[in-house]
C-alpha positions as CSV (number, residue, x, y, z in Angstrom):
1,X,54.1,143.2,-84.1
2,X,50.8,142.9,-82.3
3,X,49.4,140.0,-83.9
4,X,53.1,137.9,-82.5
5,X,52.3,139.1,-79.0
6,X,52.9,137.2,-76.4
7,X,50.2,138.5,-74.3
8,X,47.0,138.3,-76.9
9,X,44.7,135.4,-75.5
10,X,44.9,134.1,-79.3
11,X,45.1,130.6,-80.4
12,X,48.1,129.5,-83.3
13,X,45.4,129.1,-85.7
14,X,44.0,132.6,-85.2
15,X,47.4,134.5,-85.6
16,X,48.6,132.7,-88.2
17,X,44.8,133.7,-90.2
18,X,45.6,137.0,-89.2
19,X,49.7,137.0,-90.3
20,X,48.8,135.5,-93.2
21,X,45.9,138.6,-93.7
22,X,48.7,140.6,-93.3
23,X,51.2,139.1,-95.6
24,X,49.2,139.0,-98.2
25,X,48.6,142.7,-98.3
26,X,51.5,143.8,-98.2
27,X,53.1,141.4,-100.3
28,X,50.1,142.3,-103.3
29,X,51.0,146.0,-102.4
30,X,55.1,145.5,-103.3
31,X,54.9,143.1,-105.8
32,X,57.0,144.7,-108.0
33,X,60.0,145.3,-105.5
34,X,63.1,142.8,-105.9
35,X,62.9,141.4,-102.1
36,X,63.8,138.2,-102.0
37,X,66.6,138.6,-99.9
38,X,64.8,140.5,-97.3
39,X,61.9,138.2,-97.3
40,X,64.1,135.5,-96.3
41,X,65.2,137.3,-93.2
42,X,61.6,138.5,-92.4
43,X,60.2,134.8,-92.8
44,X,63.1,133.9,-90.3
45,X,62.3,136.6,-87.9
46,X,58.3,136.1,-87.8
47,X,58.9,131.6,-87.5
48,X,60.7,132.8,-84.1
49,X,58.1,134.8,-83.4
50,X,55.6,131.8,-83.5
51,X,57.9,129.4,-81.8
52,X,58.3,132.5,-78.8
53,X,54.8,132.3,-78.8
54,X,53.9,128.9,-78.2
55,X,56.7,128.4,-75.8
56,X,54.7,131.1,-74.1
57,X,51.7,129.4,-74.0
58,X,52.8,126.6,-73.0
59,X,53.8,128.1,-69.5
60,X,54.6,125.8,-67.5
61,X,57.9,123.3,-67.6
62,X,56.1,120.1,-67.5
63,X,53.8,121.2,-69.7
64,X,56.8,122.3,-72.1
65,X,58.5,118.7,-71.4
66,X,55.5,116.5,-72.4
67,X,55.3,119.2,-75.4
68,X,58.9,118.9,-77.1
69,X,58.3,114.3,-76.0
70,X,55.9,114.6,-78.6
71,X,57.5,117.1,-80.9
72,X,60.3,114.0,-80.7
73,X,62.9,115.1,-78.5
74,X,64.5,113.2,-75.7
75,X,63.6,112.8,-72.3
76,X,66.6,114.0,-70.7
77,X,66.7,117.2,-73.1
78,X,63.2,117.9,-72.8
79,X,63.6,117.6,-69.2
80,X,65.9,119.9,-69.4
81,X,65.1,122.5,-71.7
82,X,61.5,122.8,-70.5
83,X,63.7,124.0,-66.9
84,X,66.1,126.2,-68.2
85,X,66.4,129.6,-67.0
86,X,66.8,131.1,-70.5
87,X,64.1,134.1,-71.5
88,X,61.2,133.0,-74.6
89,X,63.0,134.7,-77.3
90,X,66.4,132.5,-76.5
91,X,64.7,129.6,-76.3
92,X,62.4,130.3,-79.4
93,X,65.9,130.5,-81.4
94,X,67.7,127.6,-79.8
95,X,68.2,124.4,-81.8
96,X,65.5,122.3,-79.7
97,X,62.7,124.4,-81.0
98,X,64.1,124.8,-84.2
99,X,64.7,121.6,-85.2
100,X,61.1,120.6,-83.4
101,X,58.8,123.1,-84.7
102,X,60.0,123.3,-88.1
103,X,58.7,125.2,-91.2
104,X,56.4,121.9,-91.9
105,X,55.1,121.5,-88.9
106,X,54.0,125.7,-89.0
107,X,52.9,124.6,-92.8
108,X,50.4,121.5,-91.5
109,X,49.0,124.7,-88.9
110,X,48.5,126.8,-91.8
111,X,51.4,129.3,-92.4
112,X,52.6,130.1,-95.6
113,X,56.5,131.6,-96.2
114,X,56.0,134.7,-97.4
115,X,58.9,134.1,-100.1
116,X,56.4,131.4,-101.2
117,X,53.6,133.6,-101.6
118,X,55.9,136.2,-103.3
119,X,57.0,133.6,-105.8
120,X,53.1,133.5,-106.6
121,X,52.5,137.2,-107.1
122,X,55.6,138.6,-108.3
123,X,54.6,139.6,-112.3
124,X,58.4,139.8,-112.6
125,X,59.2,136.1,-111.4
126,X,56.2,134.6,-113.2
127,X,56.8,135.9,-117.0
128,X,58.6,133.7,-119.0
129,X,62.1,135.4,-120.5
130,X,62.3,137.4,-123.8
131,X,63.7,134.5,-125.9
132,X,64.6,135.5,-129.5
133,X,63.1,133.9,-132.5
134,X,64.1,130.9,-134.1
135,X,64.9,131.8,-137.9
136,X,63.9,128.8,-140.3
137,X,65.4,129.0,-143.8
138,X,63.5,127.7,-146.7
């Protein structure tokens, strides 16, 4: 996905404008499609995808260790995950930047779970169920 790339000289704000640009296009354009499954599993994929990219951009380790202090995390675990030997992609689904850069913390930056924005859009989720009518006798 070229907007996820590691290598664009974007900043978070800008790719997540342009994913949610994106997003909303295609999720307007299949609407009508039952998804919700996959949606969950392409929400999953694309939050990895910004966590490998700000690992990324962090670059260097004591950069990443004063990062993941103030994301909350230890000293001796930042110390040493911000060393570790592990490639971008393992570290952007390991449970130190999972349970640090959360789906809220991506929310307060400005992305928006594409299940959520389904919910919105989806004629089929949003019309109220065919009830039958309530006979009175008189």
């Amino acid at each position: 996905m070229a907007i996820t790339r590691k290598t664009s000289p974007t900043t978070l704000g800008e790719r997540i404008r342009q994913l949610k640009e994106v997003q909303r296009g295609w999720l307007n354009y299949f609407r009508m499609a039952s998804m919700t499954g996959k949606l969950i599993a392409i929400d999953g994929w694309v939050r990895n995808r910004l966590r490998y990219c700000i690992w990324k951009h962090w670059k260097k380790p004591e950069r990443r260790r004063k990062n993941l202090m103030r994301l909350g995390v230890d000293t001796d675990h930042a110390y040493a995950w911000s060393r570790t030997r592990k490639g971008g992609w393992a570290v952007a689904q390991s449970p130190i930047l999972i349970t640090t850069i959360t789906l809220k913390r991506l929310a307060a930056k400005g992305y928006e779970a594409m299940l959520n924005h389904y919910k919105k859009v989806a004629p089929h989720l949003n019309e109220p169920l065919y009830t039958t009518p309530v006979r009175t006798v008189v």
